[in-house]
MINU-186855 format. One record per atom (N, C-alpha, C): residue number from 1; atom name; x, y, z. Coordinates in nm, 2 decimals, always signed. Example, Ala and Ser with C-alpha at 12.3 -4.5 7.8 and 13.67 -1.06 7.14 Angstrom:
REM residues 2
seq, atom, c1, c2, c3
1, N, +1.32, -0.57, +0.78
1, CA, +1.23, -0.45, +0.78
1, C, +1.32, -0.33, +0.78
2, N, +1.28, -0.22, +0.71
2, CA, +1.37, -0.11, +0.71
2, C, +1.29, +0.00, +0.79
This chain:
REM residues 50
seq, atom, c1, c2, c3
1, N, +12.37, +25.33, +4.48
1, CA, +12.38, +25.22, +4.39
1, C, +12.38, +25.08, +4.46
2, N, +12.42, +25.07, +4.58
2, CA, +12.43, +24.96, +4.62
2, C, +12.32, +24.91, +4.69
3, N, +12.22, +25.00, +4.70
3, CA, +12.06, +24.95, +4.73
3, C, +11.99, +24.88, +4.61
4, N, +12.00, +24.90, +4.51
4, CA, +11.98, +24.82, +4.40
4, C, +12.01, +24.67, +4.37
5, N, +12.18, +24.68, +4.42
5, CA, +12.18, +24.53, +4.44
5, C, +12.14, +24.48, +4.52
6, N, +12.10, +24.55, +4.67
6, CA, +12.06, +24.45, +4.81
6, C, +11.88, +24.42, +4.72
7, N, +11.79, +24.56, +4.66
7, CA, +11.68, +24.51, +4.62
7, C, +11.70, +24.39, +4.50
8, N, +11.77, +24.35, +4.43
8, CA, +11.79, +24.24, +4.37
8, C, +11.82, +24.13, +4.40
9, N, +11.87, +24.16, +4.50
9, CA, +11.93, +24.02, +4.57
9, C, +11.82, +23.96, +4.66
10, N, +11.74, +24.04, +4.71
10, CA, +11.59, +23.99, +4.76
10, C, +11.50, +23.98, +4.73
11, N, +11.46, +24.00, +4.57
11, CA, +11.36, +24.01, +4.49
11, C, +11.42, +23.83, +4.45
12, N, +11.52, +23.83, +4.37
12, CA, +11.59, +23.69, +4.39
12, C, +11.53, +23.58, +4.49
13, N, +11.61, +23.65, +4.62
13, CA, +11.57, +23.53, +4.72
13, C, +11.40, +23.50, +4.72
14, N, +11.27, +23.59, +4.71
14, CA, +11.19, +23.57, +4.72
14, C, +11.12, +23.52, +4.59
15, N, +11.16, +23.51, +4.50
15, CA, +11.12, +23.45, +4.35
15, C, +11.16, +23.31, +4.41
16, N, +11.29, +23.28, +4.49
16, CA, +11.32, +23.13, +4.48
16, C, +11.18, +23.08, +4.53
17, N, +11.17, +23.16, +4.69
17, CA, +11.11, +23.07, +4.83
17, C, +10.95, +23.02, +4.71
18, N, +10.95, +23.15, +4.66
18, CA, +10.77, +23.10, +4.60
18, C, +10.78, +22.97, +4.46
19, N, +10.88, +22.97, +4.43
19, CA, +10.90, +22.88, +4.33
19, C, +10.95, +22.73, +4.41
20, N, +11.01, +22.80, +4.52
20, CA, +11.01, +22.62, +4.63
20, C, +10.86, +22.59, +4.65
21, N, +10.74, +22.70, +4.71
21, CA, +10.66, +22.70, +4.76
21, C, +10.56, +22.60, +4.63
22, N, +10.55, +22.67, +4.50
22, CA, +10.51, +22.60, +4.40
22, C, +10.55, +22.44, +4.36
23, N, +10.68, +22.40, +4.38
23, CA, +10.69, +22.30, +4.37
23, C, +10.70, +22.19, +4.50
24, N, +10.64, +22.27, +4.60
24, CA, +10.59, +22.17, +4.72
24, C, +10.48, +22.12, +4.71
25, N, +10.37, +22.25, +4.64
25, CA, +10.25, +22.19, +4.66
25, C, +10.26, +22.07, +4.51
26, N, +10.28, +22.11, +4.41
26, CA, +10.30, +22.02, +4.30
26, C, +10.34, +21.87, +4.39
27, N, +10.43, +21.85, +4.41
27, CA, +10.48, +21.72, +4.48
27, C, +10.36, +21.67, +4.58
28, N, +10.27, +21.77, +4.67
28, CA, +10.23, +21.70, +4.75
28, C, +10.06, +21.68, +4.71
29, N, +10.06, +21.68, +4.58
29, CA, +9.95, +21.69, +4.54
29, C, +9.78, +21.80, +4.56
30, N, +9.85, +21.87, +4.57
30, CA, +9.77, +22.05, +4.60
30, C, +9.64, +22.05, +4.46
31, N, +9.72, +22.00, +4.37
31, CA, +9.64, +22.05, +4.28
31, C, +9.57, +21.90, +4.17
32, N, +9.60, +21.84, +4.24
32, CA, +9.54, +21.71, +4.17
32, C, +9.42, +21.68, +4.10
33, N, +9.31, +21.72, +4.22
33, CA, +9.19, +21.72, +4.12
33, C, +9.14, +21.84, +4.13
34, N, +9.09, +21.91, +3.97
34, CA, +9.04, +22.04, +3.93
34, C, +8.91, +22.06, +3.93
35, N, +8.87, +21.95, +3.92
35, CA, +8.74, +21.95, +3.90
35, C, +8.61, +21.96, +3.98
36, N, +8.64, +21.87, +4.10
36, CA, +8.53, +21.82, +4.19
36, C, +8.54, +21.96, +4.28
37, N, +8.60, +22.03, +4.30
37, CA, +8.55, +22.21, +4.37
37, C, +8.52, +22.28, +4.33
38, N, +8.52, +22.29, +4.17
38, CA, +8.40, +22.38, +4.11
38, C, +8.25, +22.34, +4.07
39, N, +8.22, +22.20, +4.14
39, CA, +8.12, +22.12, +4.14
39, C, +8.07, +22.09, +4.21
40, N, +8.11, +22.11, +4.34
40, CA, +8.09, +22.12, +4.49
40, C, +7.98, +22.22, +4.51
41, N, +7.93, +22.35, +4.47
41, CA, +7.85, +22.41, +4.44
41, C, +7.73, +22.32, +4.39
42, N, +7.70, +22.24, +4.33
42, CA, +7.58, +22.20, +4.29
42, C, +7.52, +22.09, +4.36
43, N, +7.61, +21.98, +4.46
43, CA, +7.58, +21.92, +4.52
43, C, +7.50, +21.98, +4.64
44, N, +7.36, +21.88, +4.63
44, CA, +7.31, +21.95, +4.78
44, C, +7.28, +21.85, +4.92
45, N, +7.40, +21.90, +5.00
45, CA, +7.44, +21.84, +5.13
45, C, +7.36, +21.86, +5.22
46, N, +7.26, +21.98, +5.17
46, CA, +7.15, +21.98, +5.35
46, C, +7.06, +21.88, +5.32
47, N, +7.01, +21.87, +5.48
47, CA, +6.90, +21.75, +5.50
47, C, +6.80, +21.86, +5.57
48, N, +6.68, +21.84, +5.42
48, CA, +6.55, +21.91, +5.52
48, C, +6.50, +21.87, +5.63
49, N, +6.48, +21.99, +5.76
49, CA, +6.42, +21.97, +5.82
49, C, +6.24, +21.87, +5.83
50, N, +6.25, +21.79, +5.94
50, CA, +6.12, +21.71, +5.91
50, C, +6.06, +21.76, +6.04
């Protein structure tokens, strides 16, 4: 029975770390712009060979 609490108590601790993890990148602006890398595909950055 008391393996259940030690797996609770670590399933816990690692719900926090990824929920600190989530709101670091939120703060550090991770996810700011949505747009411009699923459009990144269409721009074309090579330079033909001459």
């Amino acid at each position: 029975m008391s393996i259940i609490y030690f797996l609770i108590g670590c399933s816990i601790v690692i719900a926090l770390v990824f929920l600190a993890a989530f709101f670091w990148a939120m703060r550090n602006g991770q996810n700011d712009d949505m747009q411009t890398p699923a459009m990144r595909i269409l721009f074309d950055d090579d330079k033909p060979e001459s």
